[in-house]
C-alpha positions in Angstrom: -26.8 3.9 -0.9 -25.4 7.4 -0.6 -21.7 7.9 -1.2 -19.0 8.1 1.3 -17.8 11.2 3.1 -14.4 11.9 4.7 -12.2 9.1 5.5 -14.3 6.7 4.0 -14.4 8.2 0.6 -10.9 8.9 0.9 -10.0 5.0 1.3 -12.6 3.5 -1.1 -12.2 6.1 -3.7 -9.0 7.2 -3.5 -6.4 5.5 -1.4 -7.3 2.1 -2.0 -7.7 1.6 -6.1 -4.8 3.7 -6.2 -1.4 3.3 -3.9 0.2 6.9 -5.6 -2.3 8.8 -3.3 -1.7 6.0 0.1 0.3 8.7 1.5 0.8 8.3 5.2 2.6 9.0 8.6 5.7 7.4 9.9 5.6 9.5 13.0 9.6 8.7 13.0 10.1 10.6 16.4 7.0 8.8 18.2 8.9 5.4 16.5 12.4 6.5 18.2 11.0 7.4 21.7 9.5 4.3 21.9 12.6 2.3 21.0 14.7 5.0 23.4 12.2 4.1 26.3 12.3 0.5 25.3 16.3 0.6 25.5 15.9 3.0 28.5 14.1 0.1 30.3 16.1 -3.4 29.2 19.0 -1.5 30.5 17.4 -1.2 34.1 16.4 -4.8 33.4 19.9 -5.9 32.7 21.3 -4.0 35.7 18.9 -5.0 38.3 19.6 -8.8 36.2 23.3 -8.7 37.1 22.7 -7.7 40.7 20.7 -10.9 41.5 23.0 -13.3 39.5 25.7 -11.8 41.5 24.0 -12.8 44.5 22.8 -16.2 43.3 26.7 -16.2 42.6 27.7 -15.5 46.3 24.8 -17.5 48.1 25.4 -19.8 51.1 22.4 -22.4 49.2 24.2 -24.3 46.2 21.2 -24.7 44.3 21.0 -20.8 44.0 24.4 -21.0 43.3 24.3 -23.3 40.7 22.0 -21.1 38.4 24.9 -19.8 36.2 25.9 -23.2 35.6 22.8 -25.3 34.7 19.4 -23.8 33.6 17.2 -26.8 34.7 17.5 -26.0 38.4 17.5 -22.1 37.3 13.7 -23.3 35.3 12.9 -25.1 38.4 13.1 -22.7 40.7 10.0 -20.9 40.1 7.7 -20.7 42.6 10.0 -22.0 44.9 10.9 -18.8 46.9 14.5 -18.5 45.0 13.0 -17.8 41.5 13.9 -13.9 41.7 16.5 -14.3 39.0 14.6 -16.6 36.9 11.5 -14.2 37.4 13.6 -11.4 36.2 14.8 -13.6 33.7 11.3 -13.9 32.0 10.3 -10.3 32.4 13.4 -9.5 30.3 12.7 -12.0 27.6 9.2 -10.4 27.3 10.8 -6.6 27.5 13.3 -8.2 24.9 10.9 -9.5 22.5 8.5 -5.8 22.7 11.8 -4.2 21.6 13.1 -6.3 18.8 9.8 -6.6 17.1 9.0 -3.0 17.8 13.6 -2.3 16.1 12.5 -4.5 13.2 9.1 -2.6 12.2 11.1 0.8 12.5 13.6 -0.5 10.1 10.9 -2.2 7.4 9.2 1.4 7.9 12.5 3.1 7.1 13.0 1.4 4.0 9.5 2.7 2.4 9.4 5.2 -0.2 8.7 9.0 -0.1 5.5 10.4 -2.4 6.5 11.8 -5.4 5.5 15.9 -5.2 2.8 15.4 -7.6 0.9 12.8 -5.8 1.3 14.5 -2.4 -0.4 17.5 -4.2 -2.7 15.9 -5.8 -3.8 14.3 -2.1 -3.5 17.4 -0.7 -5.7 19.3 -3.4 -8.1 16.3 -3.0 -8.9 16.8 0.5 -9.3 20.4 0.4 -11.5 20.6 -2.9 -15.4 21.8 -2.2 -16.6 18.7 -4.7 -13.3 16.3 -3.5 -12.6 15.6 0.0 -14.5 18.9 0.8 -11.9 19.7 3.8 -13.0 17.4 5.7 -10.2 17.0 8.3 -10.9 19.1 11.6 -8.9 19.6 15.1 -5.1 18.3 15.1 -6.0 16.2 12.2 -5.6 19.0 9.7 -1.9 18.8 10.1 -2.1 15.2 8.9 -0.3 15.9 5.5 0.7 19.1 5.5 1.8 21.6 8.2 0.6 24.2 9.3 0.2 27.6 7.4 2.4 29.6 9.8 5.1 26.7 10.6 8.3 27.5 9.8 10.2 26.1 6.7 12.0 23.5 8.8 9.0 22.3 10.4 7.3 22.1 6.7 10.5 19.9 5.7 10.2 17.6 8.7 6.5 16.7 8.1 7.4 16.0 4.3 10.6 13.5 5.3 7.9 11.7 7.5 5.5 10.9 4.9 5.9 7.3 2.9 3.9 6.2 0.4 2.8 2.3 -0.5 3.3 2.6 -4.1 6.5 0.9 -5.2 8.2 3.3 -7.6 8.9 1.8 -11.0 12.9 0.4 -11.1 13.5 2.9 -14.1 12.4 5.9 -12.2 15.3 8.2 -13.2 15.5 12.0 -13.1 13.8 12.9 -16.5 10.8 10.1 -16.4 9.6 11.9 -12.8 9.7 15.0 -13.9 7.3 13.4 -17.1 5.1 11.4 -14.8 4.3 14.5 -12.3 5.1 17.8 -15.0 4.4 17.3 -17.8 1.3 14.8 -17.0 -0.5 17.4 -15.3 0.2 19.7 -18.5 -1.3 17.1 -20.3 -4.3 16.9 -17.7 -4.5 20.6 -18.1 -4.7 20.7 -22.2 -6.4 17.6 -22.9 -6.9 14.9 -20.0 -9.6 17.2 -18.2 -12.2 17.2 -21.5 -15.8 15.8 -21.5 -13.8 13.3 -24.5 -11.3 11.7 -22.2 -13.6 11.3 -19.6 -15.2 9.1 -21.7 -12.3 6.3 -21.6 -13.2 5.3 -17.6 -10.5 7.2 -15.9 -13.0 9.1 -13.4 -12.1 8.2 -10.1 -13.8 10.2 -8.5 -17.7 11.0 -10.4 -18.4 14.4 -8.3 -15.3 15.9 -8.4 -14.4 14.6 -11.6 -10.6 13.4 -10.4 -8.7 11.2 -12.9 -6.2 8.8 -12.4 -3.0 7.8 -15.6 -1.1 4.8 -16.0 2.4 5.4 -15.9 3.5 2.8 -17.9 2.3 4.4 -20.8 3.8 7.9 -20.2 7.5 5.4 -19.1 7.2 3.5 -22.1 7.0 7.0 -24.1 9.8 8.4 -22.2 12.1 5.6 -23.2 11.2 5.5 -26.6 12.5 9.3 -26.6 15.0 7.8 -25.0 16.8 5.4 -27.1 16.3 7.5 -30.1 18.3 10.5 -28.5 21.0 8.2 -27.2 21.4 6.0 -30.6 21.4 10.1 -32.5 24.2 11.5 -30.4 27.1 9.5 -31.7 26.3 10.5 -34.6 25.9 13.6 -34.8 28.8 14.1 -33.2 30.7 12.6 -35.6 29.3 14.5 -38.3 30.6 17.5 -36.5 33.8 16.5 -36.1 33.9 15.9 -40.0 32.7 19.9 -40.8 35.4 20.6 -38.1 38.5 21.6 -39.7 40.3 23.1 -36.5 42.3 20.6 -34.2 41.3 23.3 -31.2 37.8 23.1 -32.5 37.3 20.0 -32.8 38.9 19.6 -28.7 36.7 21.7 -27.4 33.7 20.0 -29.0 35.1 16.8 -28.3 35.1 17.9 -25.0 31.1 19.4 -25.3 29.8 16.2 -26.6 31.5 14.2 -23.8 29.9 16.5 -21.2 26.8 16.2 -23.1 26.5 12.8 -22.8 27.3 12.3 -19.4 25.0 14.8 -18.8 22.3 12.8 -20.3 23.4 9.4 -19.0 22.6 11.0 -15.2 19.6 12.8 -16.8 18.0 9.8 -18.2 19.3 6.6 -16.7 20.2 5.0 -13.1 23.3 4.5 -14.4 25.8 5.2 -10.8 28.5 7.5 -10.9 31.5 4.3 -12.0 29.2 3.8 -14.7 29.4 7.2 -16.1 32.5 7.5 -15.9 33.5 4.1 -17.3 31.3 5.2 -20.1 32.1 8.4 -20.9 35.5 7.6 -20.8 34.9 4.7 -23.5 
C-alpha cells in the first residue's frame, strides 16, 4: 500500500496521533451571519406571529378566539381551515430550534483554545515542506491557515484569532513553561532532537520527512522542578543579603528589589491571579 498524500496524510500522520497540530477554522464571521440571518428571520416570524393572534383575538368565531386561552382547540385546529396561527406556530418552533442549536455550537466553539505559535508553525512548515505535506493545498484552500502573502497585518491577525485547536492545554500552562514547550524545545530539536541517535527512540512521525513529535510532560515536569528550587532559594538569599547589608536605605531599596522580584516571578512562573500576588507579596 503506498502512503497517503495531501489531506489524507495530513489526518492519519499528523492531525490525528497528535491534537497540538488539529489546528482548524472557526470561520467566526460565517458562524455570526448565520445566527444574524437566523435572528433576522424569527423576528419576521414573531411579527407576522402577533398579527394572526391579534386577529384570532378579534374574530367573530369563538373557537378562533379561544386560541390564547386553551391550546387543545389551538392543536386541533390543524387542517381545519383556521390553523394559520397554529401553522405559524410550528414553523417557528422549527426556526426556533435551527437557531438555539445553531447559538449553543457557536458558544461551545468560542470556548476552544487558540494553537500555541509553535504548533501553528510547525503545521504550517509541515504543509509546505517538499518531503512533508509537499504544498499540497491549491485554489482558495491555500489560505486555509495562513493568509495570504500580501494581506495586510490586520487581515493576518484576523485569520490567527479564528484558528482553535483540539488539544486541551495543560492546567499549569503559565508564561515561562510556553515559552519552554515551543522555544527552547525546538532549540533542543535543533542541537540534539534532529540526530540519527534520537530518532532511534520512535519519535518519527512522519518516516519521509523525518518530523518528530515531544511529550510535554517531560519538558513541564522539568520546568517545575526549576521551579520549586528557585522559589524555595529566594527567601533566602534574600535574607542573606539583608545580613551583609549594613545601610537602613540599602537594605529599603533591596527590600523593595526582592519584593518586585518575586512578584515578578510569581506572574512569570505560576497562574497565580493578580489578588494572589498581591496577597503574597504583601505577606
Amino acid at each position: 500500500m503506498t502512503d497517503p498524500n495531501g489531506y489524507h496524510r495530513l489526518a492519519e500522520w499528523i492531525m490525528g496521533p497528535f491534537p497540538e497540530a488539529a489546528i482548524f477554522r472557526k470561520f467566526s464571521p460565517l458562524a455570526m451571519i448565520n445566527l444574524l440571518s437566523l435572528q433576522a428571520e424569527l423576528i419576521d416570524l414573531e411579527d407576522e406571529f402577533q398579527r394572526i393572534r391579534y386577529e384570532d383575538d378579534q374574530s367573530n368565531d369563538p373557537k378562533e378566539r379561544n386560541f390564547s386561552r386553551y391550546f387543545r382547540d389551538l392543536h386541533q385546529s390543524e387542517g381545519g381551515g383556521r390553523d394559520h396561527q397554529y401553522q405559524m406556530l410550528l414553523q417557528i418552533r422549527r426556526k426556533l430550534n435551527e437557531y438555539y442549536a445553531a447559538l449553543l455550537q457557536a458558544s461551545q466553539i468560542s470556548k476552544l483554545g487558540q494553537p500555541t505559535t509553535a504548533d501553528l508553525e510547525f503545521l504550517r512548515g509541515w504543509i509546505a515542506g517538499p518531503k512533508e505535506g509537499g504544498n499540497f493545498l491549491q485554489i482558495a484552500e491555500l489560505f486555509t491557515w495562513e493568509a495570504a502573502p500580501d494581506a495586510d497585518p490586520a487581515e493576518k491577525k484576523r485569520l490567527e484569532r479564528d484558528l482553535v485547536t483540539l488539544h486541551v492545554q495543560p492546567t499549569e500552562q503559565d508564561p515561562a513553561s510556553q515559552f519552554v514547550t515551543s522555544r527552547l524545545l525546538g532549540l533542543y530539536h535543533w542541537i540534539w532532537g534532529s540526530r540519527s541517535s534520537a530518532r532511534k527512540q520512535n519519535k518519527t512521525t512522519d518516516h519521509l520527512s523525518g518530523a518528530m513529535h515531544y511529550q510535554n510532560e517531560s519538558l513541564l515536569r522539568l520546568n517545575t522542578i526549576a521551579i520549586s528550587v528557585v522559589s524555595s532559594a529566594m527567601p533566602v538569599v534574600s535574607i542573606i543579603a539583608l545580613y551583609y547589608i549594613k545601610s537602613t536605605i540599602q537594605r529599603i531599596g533591596a527590600l523593595v528589589a526582592f519584593t518586585t522580584l518575586f512578584a515578578l516571578a510569581l506572574a512569570t512562573f505560576t497562574n497565580a491571579r493578580r489578588l494572589e500576588i498581591f496577597a503574597t507579596t504583601s505577606t
